[in-house]
C-alpha positions as CSV (number, residue, x, y, z in Angstrom):
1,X,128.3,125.7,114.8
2,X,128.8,126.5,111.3
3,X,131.3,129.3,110.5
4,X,130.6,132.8,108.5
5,X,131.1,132.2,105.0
6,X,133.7,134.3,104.6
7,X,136.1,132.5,107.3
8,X,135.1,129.1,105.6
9,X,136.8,131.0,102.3
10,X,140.0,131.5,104.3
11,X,139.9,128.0,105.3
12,X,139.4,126.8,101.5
13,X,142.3,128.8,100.3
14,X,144.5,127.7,103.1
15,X,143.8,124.4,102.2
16,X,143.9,124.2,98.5
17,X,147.7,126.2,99.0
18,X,148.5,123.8,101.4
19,X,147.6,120.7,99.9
20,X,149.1,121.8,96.4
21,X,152.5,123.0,98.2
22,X,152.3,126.4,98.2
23,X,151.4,127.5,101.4
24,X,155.6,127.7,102.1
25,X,156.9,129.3,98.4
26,X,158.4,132.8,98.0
27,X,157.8,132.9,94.8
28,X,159.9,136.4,94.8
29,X,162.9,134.3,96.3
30,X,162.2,131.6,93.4
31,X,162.4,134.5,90.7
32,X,165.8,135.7,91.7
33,X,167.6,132.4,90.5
34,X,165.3,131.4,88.0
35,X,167.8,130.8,84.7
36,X,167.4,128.9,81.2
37,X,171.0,127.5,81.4
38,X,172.2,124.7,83.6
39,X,175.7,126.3,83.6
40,X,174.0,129.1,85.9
41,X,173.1,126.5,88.9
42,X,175.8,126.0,91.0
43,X,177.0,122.8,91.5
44,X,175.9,122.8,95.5
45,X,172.3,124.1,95.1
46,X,169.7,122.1,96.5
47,X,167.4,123.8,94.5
48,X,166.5,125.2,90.6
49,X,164.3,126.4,88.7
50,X,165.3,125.7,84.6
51,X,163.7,126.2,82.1
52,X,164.6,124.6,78.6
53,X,165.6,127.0,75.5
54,X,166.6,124.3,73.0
55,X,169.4,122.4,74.7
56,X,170.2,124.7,77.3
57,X,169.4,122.1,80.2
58,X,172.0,120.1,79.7
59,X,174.5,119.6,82.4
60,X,171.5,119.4,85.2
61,X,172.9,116.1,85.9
62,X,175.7,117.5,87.7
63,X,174.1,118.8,90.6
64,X,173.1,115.7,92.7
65,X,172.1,118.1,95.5
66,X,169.0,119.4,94.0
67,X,165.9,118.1,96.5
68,X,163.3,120.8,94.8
69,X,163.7,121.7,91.1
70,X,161.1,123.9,88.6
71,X,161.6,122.3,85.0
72,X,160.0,124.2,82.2
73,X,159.4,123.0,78.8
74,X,160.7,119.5,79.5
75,X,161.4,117.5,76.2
76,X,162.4,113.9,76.8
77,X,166.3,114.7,76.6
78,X,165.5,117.0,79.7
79,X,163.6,114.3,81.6
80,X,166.2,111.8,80.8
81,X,168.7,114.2,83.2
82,X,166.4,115.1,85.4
83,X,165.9,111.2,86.2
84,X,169.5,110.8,87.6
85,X,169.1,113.6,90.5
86,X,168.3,110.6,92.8
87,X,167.8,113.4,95.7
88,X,165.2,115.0,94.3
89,X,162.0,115.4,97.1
90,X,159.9,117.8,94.8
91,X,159.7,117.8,91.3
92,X,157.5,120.3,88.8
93,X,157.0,119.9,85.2
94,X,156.0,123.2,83.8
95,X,154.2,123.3,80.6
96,X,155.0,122.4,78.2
97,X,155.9,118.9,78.9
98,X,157.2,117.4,75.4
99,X,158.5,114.0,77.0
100,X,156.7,110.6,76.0
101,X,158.0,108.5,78.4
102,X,157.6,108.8,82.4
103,X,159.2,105.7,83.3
104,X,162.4,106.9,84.0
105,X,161.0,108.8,87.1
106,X,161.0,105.2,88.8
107,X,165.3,106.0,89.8
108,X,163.5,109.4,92.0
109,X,163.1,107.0,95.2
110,X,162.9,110.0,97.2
111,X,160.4,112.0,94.9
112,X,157.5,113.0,97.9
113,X,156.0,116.1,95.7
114,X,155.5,115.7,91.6
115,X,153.4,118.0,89.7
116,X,153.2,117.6,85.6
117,X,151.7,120.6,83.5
118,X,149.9,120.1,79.9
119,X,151.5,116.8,79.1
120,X,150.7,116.7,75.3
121,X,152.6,113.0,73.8
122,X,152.3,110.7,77.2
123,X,149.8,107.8,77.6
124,X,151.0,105.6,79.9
125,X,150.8,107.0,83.5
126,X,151.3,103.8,85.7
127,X,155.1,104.5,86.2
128,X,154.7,107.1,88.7
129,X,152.8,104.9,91.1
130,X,156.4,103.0,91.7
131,X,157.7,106.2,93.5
132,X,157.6,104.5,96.7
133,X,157.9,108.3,98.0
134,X,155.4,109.9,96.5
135,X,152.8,111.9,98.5
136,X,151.3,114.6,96.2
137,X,150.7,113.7,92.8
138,X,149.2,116.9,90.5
139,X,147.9,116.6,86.6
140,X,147.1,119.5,84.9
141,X,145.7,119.0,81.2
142,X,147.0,115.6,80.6
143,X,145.8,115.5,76.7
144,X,145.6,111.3,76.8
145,X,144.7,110.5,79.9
146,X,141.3,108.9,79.1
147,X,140.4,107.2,82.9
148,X,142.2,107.7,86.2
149,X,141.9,103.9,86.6
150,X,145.7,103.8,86.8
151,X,145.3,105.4,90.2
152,X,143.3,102.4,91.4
153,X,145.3,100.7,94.8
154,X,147.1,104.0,95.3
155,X,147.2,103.9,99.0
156,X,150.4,105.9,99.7
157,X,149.1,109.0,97.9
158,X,147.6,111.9,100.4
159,X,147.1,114.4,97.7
160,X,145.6,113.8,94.2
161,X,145.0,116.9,91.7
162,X,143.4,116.0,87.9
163,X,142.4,118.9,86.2
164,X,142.0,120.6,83.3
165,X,143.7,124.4,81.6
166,X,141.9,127.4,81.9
167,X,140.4,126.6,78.0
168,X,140.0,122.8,78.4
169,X,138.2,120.5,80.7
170,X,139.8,117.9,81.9
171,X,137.3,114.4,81.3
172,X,137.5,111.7,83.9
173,X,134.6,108.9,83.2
174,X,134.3,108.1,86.9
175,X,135.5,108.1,90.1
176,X,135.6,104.7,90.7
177,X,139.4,104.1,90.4
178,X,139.7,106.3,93.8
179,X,137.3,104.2,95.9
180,X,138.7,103.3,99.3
181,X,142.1,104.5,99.1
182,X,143.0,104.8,102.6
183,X,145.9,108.0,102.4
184,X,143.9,110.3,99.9
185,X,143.8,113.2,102.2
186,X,142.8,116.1,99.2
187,X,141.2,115.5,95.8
188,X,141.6,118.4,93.8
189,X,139.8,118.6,90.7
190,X,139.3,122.2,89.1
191,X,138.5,122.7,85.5
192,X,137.0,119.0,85.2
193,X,134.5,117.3,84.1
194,X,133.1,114.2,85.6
195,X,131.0,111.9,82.7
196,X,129.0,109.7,85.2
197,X,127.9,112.8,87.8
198,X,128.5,110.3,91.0
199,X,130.8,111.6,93.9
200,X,130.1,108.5,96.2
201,X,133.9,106.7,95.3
202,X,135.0,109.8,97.5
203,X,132.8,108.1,100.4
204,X,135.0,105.6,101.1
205,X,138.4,107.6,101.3
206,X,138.2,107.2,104.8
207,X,141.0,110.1,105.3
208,X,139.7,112.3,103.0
209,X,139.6,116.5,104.4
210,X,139.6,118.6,101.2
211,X,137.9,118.2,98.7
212,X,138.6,121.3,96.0
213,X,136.8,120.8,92.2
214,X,134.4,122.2,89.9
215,X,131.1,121.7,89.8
216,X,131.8,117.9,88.8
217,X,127.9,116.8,90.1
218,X,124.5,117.9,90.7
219,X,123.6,119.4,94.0
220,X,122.0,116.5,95.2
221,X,125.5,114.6,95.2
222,X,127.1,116.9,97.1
223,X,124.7,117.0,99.6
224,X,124.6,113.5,99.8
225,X,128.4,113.4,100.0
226,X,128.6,116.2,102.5
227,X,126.1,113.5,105.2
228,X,128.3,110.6,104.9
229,X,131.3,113.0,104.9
230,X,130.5,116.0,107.2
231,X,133.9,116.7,108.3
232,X,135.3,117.0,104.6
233,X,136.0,120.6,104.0
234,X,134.7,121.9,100.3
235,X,132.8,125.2,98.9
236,X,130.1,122.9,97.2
237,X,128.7,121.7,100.7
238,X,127.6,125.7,101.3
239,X,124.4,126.9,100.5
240,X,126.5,130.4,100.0
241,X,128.2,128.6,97.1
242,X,124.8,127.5,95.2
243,X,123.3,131.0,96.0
244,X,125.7,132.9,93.7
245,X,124.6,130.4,91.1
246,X,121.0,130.9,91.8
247,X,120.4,127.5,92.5
């Protein structure tokens, strides 16, 4: 039985907040310790949210209790700190992101949730696949990421996002790289553009649920994808959804 279209929204946008983490954030709770000096988080909190005003993150090292920090405008001098909070579970990287060098991340052992926003001076990407913890993985306009063929083999990750800002696109060549990867659960791909058009890598995510993205394909792949997939939850296998576009 197929379900009114406007419950199949409410599904969607439970979904997409789940999958992206914030189905259980107060964001009204966040805003009332939200600070731009380390000296305001107290030593015992297991979580922060700091953003940078020149040098004003330093000392963020002291507080090896944080499991769930907001960073904003992360330079590579914040990151370096950031990398010796060995408890951290959840990690966001608020644009800008100023930092050239990712590898450091390997010491977050415990890192499950890691979300990076507008990237601008990294090109190597491969270090965060040796987060043996890491579940979630978000990009948001990553200037130099050319392919996703780093994420090739990426077995342990249930919940991919690459996208683009609200002003730029973010290119992916192909899905190729995502073919088969037995944990990928969501695929979230909003303000993207997919060069080759071909959805069928998503096929054989056996796991896959949600799938949340622009309109990355024709019609025809969706539809295709939506038979071998049926049970795959996404706007693009509606009718409703190519209606409003008079399609």
């Amino acid at each position: 039985m197929t379900v009114p279209y406007d419950t199949f929204l409410s599904l969607v946008s439970a979904l997409n907040s789940q999958f992206r983490g914030h189905d259980t954030r107060d964001w009204q709770e966040w805003q009332a310790f939200a600070t731009t000096s380390a000296a305001e988080v107290p030593v015992d909190a297991d979580r922060a949210w700091l953003s940078r005003v020149k040098a004003s993150h330093r000392g963020i090292a002291k507080n090896k209790r944080l499991k769930h920090l907001i960073a904003g405008a992360v330079d590579q001098d914040y990151l370096d700190e950031i990398c010796t909070l060995g408890g951290l579970e959840r990690l966001e990287l608020e644009y800008p992101v100023t930092a050239i060098n990712l590898a450091g991340l390997r010491a977050l052992r415990n890192l499950r949730h890691l979300s990076i926003d507008s990237p601008r001076n990294i090109t190597d990407f491969a270090p965060l696949l040796d987060l043996p913890s890491l579940r979630t993985l978000l990009m948001t306009n990553a200037k130099h990421m050319a392919d996703i063929t780093w994420l090739s083999g990426a077995h342990h990750l249930e919940v991919i996002g690459i996208e683009g800002s609200t002003w730029t696109d973010q290119k992916i060549p192909s899905l190729a790289p995502l073919a088969g990867l037995k944990g990928l659960r969501a695929f979230l791909a909003v303000s993207t553009r997919l060069d080759d058009k071909d959805l069928s890598p998503l096929a054989e995510c056996p796991n896959l649920e949600f799938l949340h993205c622009a309109m990355i394909a024709p019609r025809e792949e969706f539809e295709r994808l939506h038979r071998r997939m049926p049970n795959v939850v996404c706007s693009w296998f509606r009718p409703e959804r190519w209606g409003m576009l008079g399609r």
